[in-house]
HTML snippet that shows the backbone in 3Dmol.js (N, CA, C, O; Angstrom):
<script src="https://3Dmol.org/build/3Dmol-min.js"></script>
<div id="view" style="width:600px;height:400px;position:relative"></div>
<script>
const pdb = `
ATOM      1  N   UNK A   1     128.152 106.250  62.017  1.00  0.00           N
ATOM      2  CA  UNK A   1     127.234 107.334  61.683  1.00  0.00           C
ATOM      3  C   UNK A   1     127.813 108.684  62.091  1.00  0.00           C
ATOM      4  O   UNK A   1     127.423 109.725  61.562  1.00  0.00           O
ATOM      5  N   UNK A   2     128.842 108.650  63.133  1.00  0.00           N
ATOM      6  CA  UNK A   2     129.071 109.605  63.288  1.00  0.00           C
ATOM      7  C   UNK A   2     130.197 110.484  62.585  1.00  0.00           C
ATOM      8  O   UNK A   2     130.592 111.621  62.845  1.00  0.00           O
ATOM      9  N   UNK A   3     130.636 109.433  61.457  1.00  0.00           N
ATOM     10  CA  UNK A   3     131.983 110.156  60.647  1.00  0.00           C
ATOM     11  C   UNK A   3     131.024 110.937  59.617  1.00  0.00           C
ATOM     12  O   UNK A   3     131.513 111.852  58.954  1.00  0.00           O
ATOM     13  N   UNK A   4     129.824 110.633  59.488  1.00  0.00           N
ATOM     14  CA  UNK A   4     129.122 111.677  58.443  1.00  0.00           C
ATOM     15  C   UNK A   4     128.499 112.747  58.917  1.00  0.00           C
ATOM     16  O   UNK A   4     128.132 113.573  58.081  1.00  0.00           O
ATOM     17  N   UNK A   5     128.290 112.945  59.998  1.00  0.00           N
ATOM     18  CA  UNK A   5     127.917 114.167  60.200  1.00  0.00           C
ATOM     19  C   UNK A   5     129.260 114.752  60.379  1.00  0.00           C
ATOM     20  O   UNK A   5     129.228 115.904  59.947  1.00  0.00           O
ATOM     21  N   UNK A   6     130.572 114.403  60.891  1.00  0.00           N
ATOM     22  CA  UNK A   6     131.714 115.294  60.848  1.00  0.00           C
ATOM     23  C   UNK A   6     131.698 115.997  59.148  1.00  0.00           C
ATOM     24  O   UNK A   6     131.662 117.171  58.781  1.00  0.00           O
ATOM     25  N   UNK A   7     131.743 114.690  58.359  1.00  0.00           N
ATOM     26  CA  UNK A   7     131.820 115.118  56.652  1.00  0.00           C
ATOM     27  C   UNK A   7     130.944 116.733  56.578  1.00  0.00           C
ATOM     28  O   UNK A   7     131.465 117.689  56.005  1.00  0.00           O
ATOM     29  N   UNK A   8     130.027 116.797  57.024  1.00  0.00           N
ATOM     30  CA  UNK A   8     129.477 118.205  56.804  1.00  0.00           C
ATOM     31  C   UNK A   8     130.591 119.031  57.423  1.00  0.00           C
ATOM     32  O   UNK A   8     130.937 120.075  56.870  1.00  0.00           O
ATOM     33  N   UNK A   9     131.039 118.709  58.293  1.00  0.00           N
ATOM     34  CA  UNK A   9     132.283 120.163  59.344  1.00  0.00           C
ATOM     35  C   UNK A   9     132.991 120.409  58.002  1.00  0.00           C
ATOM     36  O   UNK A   9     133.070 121.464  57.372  1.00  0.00           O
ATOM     37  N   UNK A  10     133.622 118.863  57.630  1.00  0.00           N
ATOM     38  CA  UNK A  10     134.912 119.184  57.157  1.00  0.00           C
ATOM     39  C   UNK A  10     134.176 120.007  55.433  1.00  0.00           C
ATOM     40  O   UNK A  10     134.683 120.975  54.865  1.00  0.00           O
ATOM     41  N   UNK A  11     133.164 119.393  55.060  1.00  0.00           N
ATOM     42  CA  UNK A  11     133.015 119.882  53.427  1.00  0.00           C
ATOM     43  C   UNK A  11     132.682 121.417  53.850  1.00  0.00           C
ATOM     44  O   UNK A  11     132.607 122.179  52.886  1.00  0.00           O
ATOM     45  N   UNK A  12     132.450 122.051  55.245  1.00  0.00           N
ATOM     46  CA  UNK A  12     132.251 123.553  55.407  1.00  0.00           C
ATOM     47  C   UNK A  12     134.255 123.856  55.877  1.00  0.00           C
ATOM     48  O   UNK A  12     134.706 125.001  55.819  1.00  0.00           O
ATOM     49  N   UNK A  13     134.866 123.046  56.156  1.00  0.00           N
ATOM     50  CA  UNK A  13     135.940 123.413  56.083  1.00  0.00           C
ATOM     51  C   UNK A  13     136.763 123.906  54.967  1.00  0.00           C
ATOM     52  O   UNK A  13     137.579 124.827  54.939  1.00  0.00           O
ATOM     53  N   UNK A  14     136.250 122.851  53.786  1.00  0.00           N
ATOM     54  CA  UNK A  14     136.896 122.922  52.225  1.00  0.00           C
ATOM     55  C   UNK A  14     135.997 124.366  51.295  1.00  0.00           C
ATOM     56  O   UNK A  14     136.426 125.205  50.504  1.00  0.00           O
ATOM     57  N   UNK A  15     134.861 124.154  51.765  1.00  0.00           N
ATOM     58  CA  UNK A  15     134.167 125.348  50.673  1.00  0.00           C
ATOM     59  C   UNK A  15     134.843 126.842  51.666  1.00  0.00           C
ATOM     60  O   UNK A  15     134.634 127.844  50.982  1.00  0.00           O
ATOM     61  N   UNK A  16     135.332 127.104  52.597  1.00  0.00           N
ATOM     62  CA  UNK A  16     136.167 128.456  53.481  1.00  0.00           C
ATOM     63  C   UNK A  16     137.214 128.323  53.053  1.00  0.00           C
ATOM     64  O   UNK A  16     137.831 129.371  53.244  1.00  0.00           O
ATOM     65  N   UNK A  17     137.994 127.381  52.403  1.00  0.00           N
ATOM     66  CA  UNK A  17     139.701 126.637  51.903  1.00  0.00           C
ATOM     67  C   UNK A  17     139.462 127.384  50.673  1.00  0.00           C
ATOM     68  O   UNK A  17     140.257 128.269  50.360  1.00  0.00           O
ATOM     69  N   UNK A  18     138.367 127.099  49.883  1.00  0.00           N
ATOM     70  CA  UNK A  18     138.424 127.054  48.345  1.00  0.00           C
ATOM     71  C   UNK A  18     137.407 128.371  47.921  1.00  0.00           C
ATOM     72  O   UNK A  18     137.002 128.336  46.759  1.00  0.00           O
ATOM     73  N   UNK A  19     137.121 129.114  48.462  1.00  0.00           N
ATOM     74  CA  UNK A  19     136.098 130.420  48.346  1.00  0.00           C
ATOM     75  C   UNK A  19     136.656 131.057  47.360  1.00  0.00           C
ATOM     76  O   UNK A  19     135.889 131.489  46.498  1.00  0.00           O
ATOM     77  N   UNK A  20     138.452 131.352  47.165  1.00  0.00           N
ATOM     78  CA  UNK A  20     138.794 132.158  46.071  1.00  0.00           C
ATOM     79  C   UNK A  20     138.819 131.634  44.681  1.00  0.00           C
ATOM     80  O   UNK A  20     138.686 132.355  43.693  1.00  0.00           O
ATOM     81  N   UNK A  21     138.990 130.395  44.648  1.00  0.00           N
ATOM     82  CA  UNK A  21     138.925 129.780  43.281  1.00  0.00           C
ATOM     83  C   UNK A  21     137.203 129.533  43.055  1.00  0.00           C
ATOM     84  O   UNK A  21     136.845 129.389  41.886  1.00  0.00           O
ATOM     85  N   UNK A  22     136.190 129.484  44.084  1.00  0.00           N
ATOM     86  CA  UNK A  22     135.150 129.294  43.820  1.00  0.00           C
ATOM     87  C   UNK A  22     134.626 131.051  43.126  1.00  0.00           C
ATOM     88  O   UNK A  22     134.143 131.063  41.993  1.00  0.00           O
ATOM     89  N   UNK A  23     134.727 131.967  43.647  1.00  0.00           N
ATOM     90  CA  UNK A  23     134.846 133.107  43.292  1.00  0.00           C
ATOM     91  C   UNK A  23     135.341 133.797  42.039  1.00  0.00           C
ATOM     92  O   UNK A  23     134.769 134.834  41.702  1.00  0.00           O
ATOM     93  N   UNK A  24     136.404 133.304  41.271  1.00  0.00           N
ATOM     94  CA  UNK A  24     137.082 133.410  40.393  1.00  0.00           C
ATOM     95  C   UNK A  24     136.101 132.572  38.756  1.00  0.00           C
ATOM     96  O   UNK A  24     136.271 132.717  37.545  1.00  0.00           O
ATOM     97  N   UNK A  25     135.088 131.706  39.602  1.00  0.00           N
ATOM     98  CA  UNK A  25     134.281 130.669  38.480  1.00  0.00           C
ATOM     99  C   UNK A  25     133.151 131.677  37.940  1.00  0.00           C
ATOM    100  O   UNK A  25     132.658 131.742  36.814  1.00  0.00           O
ATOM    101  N   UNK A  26     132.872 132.504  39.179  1.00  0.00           N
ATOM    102  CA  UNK A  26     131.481 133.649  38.844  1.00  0.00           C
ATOM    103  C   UNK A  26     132.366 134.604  37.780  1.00  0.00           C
ATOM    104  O   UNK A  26     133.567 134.830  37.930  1.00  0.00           O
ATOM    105  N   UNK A  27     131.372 135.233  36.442  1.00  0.00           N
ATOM    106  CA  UNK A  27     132.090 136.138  35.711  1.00  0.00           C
ATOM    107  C   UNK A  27     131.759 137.231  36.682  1.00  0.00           C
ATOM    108  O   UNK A  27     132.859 137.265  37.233  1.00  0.00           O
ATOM    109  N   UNK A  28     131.377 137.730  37.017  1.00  0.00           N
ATOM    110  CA  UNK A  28     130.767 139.004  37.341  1.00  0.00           C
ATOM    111  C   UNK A  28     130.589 138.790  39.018  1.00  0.00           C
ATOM    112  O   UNK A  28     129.469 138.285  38.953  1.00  0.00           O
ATOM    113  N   UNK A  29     130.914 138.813  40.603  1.00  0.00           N
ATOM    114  CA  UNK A  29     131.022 138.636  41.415  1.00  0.00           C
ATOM    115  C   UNK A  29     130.284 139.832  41.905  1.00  0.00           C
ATOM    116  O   UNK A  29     130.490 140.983  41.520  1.00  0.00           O
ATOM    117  N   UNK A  30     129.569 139.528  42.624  1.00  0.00           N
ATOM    118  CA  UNK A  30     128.638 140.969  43.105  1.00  0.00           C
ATOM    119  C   UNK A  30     129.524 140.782  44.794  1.00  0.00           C
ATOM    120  O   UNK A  30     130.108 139.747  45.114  1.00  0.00           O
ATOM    121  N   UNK A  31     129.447 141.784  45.507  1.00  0.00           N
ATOM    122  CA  UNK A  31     129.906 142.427  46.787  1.00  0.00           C
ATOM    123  C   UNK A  31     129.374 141.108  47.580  1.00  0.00           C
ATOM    124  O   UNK A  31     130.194 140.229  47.842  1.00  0.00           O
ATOM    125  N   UNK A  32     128.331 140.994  47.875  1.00  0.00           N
ATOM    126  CA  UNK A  32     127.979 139.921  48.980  1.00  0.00           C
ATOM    127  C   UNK A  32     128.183 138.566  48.861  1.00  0.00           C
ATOM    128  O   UNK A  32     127.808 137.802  49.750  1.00  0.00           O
ATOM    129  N   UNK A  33     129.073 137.943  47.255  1.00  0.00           N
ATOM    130  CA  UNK A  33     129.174 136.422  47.458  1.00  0.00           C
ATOM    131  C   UNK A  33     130.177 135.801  48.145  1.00  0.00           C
ATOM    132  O   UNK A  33     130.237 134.617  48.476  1.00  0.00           O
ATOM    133  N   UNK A  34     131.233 136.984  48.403  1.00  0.00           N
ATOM    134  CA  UNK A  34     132.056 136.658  49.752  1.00  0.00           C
ATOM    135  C   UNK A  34     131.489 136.267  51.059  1.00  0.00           C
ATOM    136  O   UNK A  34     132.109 135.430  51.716  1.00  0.00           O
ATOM    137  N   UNK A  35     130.165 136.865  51.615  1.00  0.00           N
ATOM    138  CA  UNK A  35     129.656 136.576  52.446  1.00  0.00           C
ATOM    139  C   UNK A  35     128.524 135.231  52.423  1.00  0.00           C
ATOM    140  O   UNK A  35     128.285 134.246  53.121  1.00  0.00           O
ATOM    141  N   UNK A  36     128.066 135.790  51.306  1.00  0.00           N
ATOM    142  CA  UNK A  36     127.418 133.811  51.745  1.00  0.00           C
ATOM    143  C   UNK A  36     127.887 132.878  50.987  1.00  0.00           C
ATOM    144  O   UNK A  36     127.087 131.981  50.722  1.00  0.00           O
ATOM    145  N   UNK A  37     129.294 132.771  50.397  1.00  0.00           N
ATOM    146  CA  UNK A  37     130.386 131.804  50.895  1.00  0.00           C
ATOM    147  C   UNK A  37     130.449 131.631  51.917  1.00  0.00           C
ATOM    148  O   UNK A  37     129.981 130.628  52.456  1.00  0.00           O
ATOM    149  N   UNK A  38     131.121 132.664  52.585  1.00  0.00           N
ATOM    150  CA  UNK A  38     131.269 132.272  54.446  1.00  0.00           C
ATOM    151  C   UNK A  38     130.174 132.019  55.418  1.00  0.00           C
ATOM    152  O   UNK A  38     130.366 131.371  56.447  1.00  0.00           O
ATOM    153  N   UNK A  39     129.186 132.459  55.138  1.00  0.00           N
ATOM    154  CA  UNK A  39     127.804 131.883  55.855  1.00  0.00           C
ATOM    155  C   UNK A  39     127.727 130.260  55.509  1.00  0.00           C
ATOM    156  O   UNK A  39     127.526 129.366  56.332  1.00  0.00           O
ATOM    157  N   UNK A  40     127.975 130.084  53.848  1.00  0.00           N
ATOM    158  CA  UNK A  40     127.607 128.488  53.638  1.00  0.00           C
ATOM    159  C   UNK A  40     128.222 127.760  54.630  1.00  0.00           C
ATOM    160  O   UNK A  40     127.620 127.289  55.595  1.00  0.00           O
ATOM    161  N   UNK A  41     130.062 127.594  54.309  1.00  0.00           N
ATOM    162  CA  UNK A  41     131.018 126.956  55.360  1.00  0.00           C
ATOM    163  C   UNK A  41     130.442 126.920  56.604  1.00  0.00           C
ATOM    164  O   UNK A  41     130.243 125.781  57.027  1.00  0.00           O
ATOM    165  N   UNK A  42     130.078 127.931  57.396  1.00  0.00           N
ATOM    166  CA  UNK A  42     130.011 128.200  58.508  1.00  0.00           C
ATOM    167  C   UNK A  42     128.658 127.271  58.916  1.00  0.00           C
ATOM    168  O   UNK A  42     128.596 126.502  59.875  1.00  0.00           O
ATOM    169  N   UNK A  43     127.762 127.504  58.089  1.00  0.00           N
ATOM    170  CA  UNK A  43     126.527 126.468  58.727  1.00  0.00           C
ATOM    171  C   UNK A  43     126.853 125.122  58.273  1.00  0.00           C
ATOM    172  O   UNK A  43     126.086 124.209  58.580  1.00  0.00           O
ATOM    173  N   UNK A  44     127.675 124.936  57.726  1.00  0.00           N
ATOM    174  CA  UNK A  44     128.481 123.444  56.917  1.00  0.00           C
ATOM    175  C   UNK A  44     128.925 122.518  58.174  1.00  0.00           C
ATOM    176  O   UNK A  44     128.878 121.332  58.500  1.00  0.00           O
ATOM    177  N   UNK A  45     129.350 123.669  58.651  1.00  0.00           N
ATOM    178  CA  UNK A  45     130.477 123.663  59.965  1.00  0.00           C
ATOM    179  C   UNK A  45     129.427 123.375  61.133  1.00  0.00           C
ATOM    180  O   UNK A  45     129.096 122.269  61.558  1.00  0.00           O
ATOM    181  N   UNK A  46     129.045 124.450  61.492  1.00  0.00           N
ATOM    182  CA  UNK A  46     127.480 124.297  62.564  1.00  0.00           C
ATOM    183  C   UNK A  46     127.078 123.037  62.764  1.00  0.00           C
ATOM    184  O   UNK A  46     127.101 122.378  63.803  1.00  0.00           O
ATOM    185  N   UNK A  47     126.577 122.648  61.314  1.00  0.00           N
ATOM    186  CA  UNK A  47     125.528 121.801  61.437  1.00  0.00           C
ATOM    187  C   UNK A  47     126.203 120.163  61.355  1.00  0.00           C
ATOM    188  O   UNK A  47     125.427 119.256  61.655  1.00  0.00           O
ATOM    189  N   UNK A  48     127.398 119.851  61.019  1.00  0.00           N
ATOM    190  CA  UNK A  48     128.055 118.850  60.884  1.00  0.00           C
ATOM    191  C   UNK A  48     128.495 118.546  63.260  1.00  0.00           C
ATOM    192  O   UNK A  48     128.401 117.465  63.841  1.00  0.00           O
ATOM    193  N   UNK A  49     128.864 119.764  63.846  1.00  0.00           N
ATOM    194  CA  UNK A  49     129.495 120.090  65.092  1.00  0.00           C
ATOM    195  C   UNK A  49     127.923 119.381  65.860  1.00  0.00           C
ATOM    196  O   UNK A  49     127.894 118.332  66.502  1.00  0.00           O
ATOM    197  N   UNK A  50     126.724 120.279  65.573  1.00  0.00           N
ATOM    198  CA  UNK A  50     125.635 119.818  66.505  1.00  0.00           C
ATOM    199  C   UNK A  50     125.227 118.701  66.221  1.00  0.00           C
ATOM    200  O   UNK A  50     124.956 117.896  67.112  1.00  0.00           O
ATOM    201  N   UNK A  51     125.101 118.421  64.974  1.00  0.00           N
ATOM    202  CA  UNK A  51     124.516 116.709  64.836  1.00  0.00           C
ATOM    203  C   UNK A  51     125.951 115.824  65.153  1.00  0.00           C
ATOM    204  O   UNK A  51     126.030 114.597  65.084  1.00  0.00           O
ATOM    205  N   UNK A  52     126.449 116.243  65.317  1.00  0.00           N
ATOM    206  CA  UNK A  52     127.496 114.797  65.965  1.00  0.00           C
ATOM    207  C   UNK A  52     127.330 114.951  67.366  1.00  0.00           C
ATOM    208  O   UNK A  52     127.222 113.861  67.927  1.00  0.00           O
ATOM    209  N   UNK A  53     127.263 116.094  68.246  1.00  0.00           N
ATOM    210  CA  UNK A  53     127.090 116.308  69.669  1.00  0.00           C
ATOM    211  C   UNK A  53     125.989 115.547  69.869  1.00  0.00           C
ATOM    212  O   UNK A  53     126.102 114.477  70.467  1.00  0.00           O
ATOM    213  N   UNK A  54     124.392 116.122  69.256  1.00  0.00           N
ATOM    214  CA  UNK A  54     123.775 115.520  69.186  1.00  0.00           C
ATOM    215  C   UNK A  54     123.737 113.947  68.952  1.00  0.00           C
ATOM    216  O   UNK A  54     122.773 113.352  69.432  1.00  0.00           O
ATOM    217  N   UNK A  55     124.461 113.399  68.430  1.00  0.00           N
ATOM    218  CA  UNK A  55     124.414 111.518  68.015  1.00  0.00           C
ATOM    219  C   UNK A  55     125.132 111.138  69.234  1.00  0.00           C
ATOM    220  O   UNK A  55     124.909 109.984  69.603  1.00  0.00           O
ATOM    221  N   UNK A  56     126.071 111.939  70.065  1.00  0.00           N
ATOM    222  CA  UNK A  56     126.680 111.636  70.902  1.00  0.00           C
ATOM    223  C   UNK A  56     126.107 111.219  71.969  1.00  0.00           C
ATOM    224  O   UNK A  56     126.542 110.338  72.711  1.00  0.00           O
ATOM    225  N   UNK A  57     124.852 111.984  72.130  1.00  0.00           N
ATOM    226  CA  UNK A  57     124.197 112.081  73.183  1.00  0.00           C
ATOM    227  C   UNK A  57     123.005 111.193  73.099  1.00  0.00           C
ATOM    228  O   UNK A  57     122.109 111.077  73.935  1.00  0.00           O
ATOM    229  N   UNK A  58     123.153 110.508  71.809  1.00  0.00           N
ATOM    230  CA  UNK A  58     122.145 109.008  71.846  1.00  0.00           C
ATOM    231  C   UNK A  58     121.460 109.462  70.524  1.00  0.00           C
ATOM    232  O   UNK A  58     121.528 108.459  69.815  1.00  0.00           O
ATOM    233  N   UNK A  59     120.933 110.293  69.926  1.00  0.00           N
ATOM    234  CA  UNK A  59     119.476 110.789  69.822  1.00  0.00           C
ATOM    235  C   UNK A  59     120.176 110.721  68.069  1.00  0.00           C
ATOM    236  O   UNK A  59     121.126 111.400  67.678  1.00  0.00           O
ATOM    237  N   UNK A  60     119.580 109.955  67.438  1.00  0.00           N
ATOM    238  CA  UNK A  60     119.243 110.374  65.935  1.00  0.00           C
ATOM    239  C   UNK A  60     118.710 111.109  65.056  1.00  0.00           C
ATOM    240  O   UNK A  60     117.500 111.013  64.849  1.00  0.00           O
ATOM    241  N   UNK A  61     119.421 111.916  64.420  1.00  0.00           N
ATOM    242  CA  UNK A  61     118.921 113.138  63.357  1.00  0.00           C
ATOM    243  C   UNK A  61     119.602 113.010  62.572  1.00  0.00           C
ATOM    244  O   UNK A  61     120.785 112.670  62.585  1.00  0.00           O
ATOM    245  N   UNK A  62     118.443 113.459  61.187  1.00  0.00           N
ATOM    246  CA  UNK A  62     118.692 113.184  60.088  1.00  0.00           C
ATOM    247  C   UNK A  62     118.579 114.975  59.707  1.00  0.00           C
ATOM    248  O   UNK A  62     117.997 115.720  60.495  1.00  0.00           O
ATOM    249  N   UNK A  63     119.163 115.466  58.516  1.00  0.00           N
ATOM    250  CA  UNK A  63     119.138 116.813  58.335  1.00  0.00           C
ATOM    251  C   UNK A  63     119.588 116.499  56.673  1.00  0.00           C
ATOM    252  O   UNK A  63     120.559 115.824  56.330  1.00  0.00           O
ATOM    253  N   UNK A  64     118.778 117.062  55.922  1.00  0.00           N
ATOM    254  CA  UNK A  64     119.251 117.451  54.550  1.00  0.00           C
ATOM    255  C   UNK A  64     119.386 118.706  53.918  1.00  0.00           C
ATOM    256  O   UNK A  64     118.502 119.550  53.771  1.00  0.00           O
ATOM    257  N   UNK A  65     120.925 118.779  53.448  1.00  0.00           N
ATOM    258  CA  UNK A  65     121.299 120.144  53.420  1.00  0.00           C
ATOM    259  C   UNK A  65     121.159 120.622  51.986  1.00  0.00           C
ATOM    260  O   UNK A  65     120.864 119.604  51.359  1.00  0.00           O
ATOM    261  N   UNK A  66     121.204 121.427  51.322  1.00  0.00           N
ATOM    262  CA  UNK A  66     120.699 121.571  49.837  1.00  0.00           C
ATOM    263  C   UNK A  66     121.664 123.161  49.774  1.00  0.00           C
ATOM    264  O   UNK A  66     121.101 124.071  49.165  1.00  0.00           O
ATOM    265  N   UNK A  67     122.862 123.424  50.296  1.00  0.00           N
ATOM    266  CA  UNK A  67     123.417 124.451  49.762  1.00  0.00           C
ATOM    267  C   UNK A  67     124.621 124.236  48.903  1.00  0.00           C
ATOM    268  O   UNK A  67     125.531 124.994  49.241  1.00  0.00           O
ATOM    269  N   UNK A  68     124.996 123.276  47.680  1.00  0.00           N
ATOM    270  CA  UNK A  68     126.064 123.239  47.287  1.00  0.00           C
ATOM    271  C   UNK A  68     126.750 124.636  46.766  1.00  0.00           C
ATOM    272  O   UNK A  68     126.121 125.680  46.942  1.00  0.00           O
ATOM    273  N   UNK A  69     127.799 124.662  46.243  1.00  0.00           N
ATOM    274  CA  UNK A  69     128.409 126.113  45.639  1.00  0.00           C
ATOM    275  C   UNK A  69     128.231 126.089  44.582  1.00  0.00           C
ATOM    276  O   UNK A  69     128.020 127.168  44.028  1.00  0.00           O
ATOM    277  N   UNK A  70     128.228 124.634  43.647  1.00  0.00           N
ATOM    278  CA  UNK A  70     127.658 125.315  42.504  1.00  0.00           C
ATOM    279  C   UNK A  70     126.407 125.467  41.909  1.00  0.00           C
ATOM    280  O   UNK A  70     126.062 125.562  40.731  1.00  0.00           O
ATOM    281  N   UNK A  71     125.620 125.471  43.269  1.00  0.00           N
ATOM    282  CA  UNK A  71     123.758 125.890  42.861  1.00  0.00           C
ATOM    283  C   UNK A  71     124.470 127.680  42.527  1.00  0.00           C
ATOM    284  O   UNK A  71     124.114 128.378  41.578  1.00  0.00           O
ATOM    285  N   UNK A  72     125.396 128.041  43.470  1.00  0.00           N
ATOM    286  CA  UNK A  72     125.660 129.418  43.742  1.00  0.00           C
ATOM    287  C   UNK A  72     126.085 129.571  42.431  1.00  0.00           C
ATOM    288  O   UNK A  72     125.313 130.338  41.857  1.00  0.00           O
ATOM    289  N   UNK A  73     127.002 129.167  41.679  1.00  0.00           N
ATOM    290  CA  UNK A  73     127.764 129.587  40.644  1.00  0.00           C
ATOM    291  C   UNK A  73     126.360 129.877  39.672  1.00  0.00           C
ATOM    292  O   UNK A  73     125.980 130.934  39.168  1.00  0.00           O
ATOM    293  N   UNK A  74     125.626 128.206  39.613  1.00  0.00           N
ATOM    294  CA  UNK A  74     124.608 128.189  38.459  1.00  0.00           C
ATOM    295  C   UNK A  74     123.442 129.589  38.647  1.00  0.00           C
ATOM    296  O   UNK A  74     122.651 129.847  37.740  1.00  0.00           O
ATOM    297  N   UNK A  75     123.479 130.249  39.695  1.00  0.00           N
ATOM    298  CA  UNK A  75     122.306 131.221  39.494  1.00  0.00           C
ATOM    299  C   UNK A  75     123.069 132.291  39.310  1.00  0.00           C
ATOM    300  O   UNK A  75     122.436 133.318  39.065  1.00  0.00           O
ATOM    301  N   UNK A  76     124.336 132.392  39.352  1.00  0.00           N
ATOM    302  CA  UNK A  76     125.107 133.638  38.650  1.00  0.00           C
ATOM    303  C   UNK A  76     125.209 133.346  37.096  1.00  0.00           C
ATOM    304  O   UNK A  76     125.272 134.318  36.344  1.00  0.00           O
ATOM    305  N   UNK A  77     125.226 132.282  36.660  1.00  0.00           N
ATOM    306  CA  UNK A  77     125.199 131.858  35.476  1.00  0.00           C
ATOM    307  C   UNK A  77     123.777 132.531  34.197  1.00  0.00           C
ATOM    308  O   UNK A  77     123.800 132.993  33.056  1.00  0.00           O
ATOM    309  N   UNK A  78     122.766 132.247  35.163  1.00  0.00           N
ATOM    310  CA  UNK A  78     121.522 132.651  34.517  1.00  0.00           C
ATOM    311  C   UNK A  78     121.664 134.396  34.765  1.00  0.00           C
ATOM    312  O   UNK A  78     120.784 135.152  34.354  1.00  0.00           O
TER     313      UNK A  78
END
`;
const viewer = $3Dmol.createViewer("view");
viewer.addModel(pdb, "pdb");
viewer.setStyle({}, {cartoon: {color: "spectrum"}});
viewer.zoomTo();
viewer.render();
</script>
């Protein structure tokens, strides 16, 4: 159980890896999607780090995350 909560670190590792090609998918890129790119990763990251500390420490949590990148792309889309 505990290699899946790492999977959140690492998939906030890959969406901070891949921000410029994710960026490059939006036609039109407004000023702030650089930043919550890096906010996403970062709580990707967060939240993969505390729930494994957390499992470490006995205690089971479950957390469902709902920020993929291409919800992000699809509302630049509309």
């Amino acid at each position: 159980m505990l290699y899946y909560n790492l999977l959140y670190a690492l998939y906030g590792i890959i969406i901070f890896i891949l921000r410029n090609p994710i960026l490059k998918l939006v036609k039109k890129p407004k000023e702030n999607d650089r930043k919550i790119i890096n906010s996403l990763s970062a709580g990707y990251i967060l939240i993969g780090l505390i729930t494994s500390i957390i499992y470490i420490d006995g205690m089971y949590v479950l957390i469902v995350v709902l920020g993929f990148p291409w919800l992000l792309i699809e509302y630049y889309k509309s």
